[in-house]
N, C-alpha and C positions, 0 to 999 in steps of 0.2 A: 512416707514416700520421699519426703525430703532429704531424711536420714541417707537412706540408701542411693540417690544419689550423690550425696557428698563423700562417703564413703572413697571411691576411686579417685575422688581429688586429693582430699588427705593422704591417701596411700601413695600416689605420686609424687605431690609434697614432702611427703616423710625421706624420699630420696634424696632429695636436694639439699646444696649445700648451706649450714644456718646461718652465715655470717653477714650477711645483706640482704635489705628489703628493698624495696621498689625505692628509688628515690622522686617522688611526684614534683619536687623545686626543681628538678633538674628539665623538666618538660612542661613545667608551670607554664609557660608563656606560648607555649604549643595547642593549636587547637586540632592535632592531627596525629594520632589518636587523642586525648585528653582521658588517663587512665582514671581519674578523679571520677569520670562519670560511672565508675562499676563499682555496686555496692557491696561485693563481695572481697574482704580484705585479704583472706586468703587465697582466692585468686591472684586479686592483682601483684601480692606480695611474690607469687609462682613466678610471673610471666617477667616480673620484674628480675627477680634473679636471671632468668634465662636470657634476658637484655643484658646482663651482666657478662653475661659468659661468651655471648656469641655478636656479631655486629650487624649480620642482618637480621636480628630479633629485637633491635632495638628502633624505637618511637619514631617514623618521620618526622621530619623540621617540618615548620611550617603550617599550612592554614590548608583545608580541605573541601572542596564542593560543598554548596544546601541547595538541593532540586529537587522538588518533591516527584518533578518528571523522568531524573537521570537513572536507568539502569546501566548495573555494574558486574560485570563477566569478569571472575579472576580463574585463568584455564590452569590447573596444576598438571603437570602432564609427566608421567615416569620415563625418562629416557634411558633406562638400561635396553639389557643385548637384545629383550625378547618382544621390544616395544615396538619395532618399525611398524607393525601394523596401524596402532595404536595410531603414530604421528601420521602415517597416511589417513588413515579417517579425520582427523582433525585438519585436514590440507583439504579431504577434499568435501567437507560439509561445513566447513566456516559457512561458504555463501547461502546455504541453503537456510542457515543459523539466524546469519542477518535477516533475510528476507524473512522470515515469520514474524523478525522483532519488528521490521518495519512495518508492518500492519497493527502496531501496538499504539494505545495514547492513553493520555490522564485528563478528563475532565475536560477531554475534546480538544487537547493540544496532543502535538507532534512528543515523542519520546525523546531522549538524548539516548547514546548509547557507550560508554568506553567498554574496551576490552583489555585485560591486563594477561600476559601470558609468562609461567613459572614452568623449569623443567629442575628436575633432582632424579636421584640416583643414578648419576653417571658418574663414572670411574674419573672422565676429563677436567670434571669441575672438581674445587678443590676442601680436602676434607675437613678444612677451620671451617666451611659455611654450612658444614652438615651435607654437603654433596648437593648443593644449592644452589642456581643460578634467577635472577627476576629478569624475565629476557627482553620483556619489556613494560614499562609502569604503565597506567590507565594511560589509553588514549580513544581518540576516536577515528583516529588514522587507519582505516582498515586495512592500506594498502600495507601500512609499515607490521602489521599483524599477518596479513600474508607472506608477507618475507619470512618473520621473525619464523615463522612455523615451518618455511622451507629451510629454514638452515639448520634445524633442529640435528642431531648423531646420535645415534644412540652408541653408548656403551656401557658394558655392565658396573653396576655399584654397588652401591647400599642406598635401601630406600626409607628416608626418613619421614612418614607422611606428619608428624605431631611438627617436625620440625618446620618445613616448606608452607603447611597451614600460618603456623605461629608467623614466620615471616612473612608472607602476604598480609595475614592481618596490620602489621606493627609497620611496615613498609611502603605501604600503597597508600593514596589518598581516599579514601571512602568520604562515601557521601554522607554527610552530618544529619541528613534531613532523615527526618522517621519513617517520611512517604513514600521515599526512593526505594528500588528494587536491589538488594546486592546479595552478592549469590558466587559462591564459591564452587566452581566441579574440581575433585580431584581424583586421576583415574593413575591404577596401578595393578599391580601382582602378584607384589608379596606383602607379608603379614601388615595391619595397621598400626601395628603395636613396638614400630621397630625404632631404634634411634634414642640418643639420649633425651628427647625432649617431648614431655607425656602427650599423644592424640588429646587423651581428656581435659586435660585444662588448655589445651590449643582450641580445643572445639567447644569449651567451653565459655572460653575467650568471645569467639565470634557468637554464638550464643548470645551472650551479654549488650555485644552490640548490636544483634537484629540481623547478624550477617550468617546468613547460611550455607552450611557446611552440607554439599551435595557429593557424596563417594559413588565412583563407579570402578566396579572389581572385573577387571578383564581376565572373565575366568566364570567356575563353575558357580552358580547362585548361594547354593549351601558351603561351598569352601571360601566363600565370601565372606558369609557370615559368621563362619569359625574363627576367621581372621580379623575379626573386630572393623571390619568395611562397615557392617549395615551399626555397629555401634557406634561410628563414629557419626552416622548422621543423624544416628538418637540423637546425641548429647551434643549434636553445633543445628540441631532445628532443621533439616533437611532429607534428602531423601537415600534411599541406598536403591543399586540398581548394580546389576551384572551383565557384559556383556562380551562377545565374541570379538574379539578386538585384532584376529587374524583376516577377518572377514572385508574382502575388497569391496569399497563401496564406491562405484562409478557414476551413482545417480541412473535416471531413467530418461531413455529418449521418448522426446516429443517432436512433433510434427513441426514446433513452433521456435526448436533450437536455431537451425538457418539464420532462419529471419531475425534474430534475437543479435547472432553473433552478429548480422550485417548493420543494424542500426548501431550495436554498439561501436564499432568501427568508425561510422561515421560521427557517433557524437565524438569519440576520442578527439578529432580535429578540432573540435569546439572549445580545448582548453587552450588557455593561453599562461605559459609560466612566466613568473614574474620572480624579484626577490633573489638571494643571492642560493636559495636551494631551489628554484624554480626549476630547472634544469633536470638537475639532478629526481627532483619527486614525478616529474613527468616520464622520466626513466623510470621510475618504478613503478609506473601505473603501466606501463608499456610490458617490464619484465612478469609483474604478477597477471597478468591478462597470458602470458605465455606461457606461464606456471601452471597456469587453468587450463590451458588448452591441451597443455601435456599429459595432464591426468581423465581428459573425456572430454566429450564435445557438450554433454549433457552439463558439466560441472562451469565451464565455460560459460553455458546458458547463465545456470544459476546468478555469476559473478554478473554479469551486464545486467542481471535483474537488479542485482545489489547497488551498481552503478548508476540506476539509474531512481534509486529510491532517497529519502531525505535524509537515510544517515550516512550514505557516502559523503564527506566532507573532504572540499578540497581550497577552502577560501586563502588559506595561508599560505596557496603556490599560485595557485589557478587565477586570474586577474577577472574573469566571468562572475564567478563566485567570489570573489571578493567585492569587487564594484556594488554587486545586487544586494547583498549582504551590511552595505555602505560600513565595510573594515578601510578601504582607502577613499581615495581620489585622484580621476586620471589629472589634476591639474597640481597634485605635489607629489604623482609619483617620481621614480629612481627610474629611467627610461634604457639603464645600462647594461640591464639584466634581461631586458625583454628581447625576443626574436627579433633578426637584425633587421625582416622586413616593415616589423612596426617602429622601431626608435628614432625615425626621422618622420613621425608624424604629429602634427599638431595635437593639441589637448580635444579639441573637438573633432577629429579625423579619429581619433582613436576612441573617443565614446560612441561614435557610430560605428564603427568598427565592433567593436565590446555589445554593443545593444545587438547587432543583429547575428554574433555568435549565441549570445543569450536565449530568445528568441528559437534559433535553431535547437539549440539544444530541449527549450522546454517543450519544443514539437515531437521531440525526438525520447523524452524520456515520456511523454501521454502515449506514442507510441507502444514503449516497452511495455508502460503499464497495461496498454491492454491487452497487450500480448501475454502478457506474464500471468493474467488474469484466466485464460484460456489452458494456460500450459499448467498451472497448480490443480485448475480442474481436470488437466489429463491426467497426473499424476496422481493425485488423491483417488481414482477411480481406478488407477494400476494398483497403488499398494493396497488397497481394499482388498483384489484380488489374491493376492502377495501374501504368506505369513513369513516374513523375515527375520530373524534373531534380531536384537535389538543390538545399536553400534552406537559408538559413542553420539552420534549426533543424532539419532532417536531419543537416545535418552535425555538429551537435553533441551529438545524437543517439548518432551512432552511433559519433562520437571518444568520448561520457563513459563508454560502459560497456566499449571495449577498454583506455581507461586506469585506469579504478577493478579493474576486473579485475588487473591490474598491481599495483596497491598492496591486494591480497586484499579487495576492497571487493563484497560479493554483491547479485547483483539478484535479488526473488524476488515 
């Protein structure tokens, strides 16, 4: 068994060029990836040439998360001509995404959550990085991942999925810890097998580290699997899955949407920005609230669910969230950056101030919850009835709670 998988690594290899191996002194002092840790030399010897060759295939600087709680979402997303559907689904089930991960925890704590989002095969981006863009590296900024997904083009390219894999790996900060969840979806439509840079030892790659490599073929199940989709999640430990990726997904109305958007309106008023991007992020929690509301009132709901759960994080604008969090204090804040009605107020004018936005808000987000609580039961009892083709955010669905279940991760 062994044999025969090594087999397609070899033959991979046998391609490449002989004149250089992995140089491991060059990223000695790197614990982000540390390729020392893969006990396969012929691999590492592969991926290491292909760092040679290309410059987003080569090793992040730098030091990377240990959380045994942190899971990690890297979205690989094809943006050629026949994609728009494709990025519409991914615009409009982010929220719904979130909110199943927030009912997640380890050992009775709260989850962490980043998301990393990667688009290729577009003709726009450019063809030294393999038709490659990292649109944006882990974070836990949800709002900056809603953007990032509205600004997405498609246009046609060449789809290189061994390559976009390799690079997520070798470019993003992953989580060092063994316990953590990290998980790879990469969705597309033409062959797996394309591009100078082998699927196999890309997926082998993540393999190695624990990181799995989840394909979903927007398209017929069986011509999926002709095209090396369902083999690429053999050989990176994950799952394969097909789906209708023209198929508009506007979510499901509830009874309980209304009232969801109107408390969220109201906690909006509850943030306070601070810091010299204060402003600026507050504007963006304004635009992607709008961005929601454009694609369905139902989708809309979803996001004020999201907003109102523990992985919405806003402490690094929001002075609410940061105060409670104890990241500052109003008695060394920078008073120049805050709304003009607060900067002529004293240190304790403004912590009463700050407490009793606090306060409102955490009234206001027990609210959502139990609304949200009501509205998942209407929903689960719709799609019951429902046999729907599965869409990108089904599928990911219901890959994220077979594989956290794996690494003892509860849903409750």
């Amino acid at each position: 068994m062994m044999k025969i998988r090594f087999l397609p690594l070899v033959a991979a290899m046998c391609a490449l060029p002989a004149h250089a191996v992995f140089d491991v002194q060059a990223v000695a002092g790197s614990n982000c990836p540390d390729p020392k840790s893969i006990q396969d030399e012929a691999l590492r010897e592969a991926m290491g040439e292909y760092a040679l060759q290309y410059d987003n295939l080569r090793p992040v600087d730098g030091r990377c998360p240990s959380d045994a709680r942190l899971v990690q979402l890297a979205l690989l997303l094809d943006t050629s001509n026949s994609m728009d559907g494709l990025i519409n689904q991914a615009k409009s089930q982010l929220w719904r995404i979130v909110n199943d991960l927030s009912k997640m925890h380890k050992r009775g704590g709260d989850i962490r959550l980043q998301v990393a989002l990667y688009e290729y095969g577009n003709n726009d981006l450019s063809p030294s990085s393999g038709f490659i863009r990292q649109v944006t590296p882990f974070t836990e900024d949800l709002d900056r991942i809603s953007e990032a997904l509205f600004s997405l083009d498609t246009n046609g390219g060449s789809e290189y999925c061994g390559h976009v894999i390799g690079s997520s790996l070798n470019r993003l900060r992953w989580n060092r810890s063994d316990e953590g969840l990290k998980l790879i979806y990469i969705a597309g439509n033409e062959p797996f097998n394309q591009g100078p840079v082998s699927y196999e030892v890309a997926c082998r790659w993540a393999s190695e580290r624990d990181i799995a490599v989840n394909t979903i073929y927007c398209g017929d199940y069986r011509v999926g699997i002709d095209t090396f989709w369902q083999r690429g999640a053999d050989v990176g430990g994950g799952s394969y899955f097909a789906i209708d990726s023209d198929r508009v997904t506007r979510g499901i109305a509830t009874p309980y949407d209304d009232d969801l958007l109107m408390l969220d309106k109201r906690m909006n008023a509850t943030y306070v920005p601070y810091g010299k991007q204060g402003q600026e992020r507050l504007a963006r929690q304004a635009e992607q609230d709008a961005n929601a509301a454009k694609l369905s009132a139902p989708i809309a709901a979803e996001r004020a669910v999201s907003k109102g759960s523990k992985l919405y994080q806003a402490s690094d604008w929001d002075l609410v969230d940061a105060v409670r969090q104890e990241k500052l204090s109003v008695d060394t804040l920078d008073k120049q950056y805050l709304p003009d009605e607060l900067q002529g107020m004293s240190a304790a004018e403004l912590s009463g101030y700050i407490d009793r936005k606090q306060k409102e808000r955490q009234k206001l987000k027990q609210q959502i919850a139990e609304l949200s609580r009501k509205r998942e039961a209407y929903i689960q009892e719709q799609e019951e009835r429902a046999a729907d083709d599965e869409s990108l955010g089904s599928a990911i669905l219901k890959n994220l709670r077979d594989q956290a279940g794996a690494r003892q991760f509860d849903v409750k």
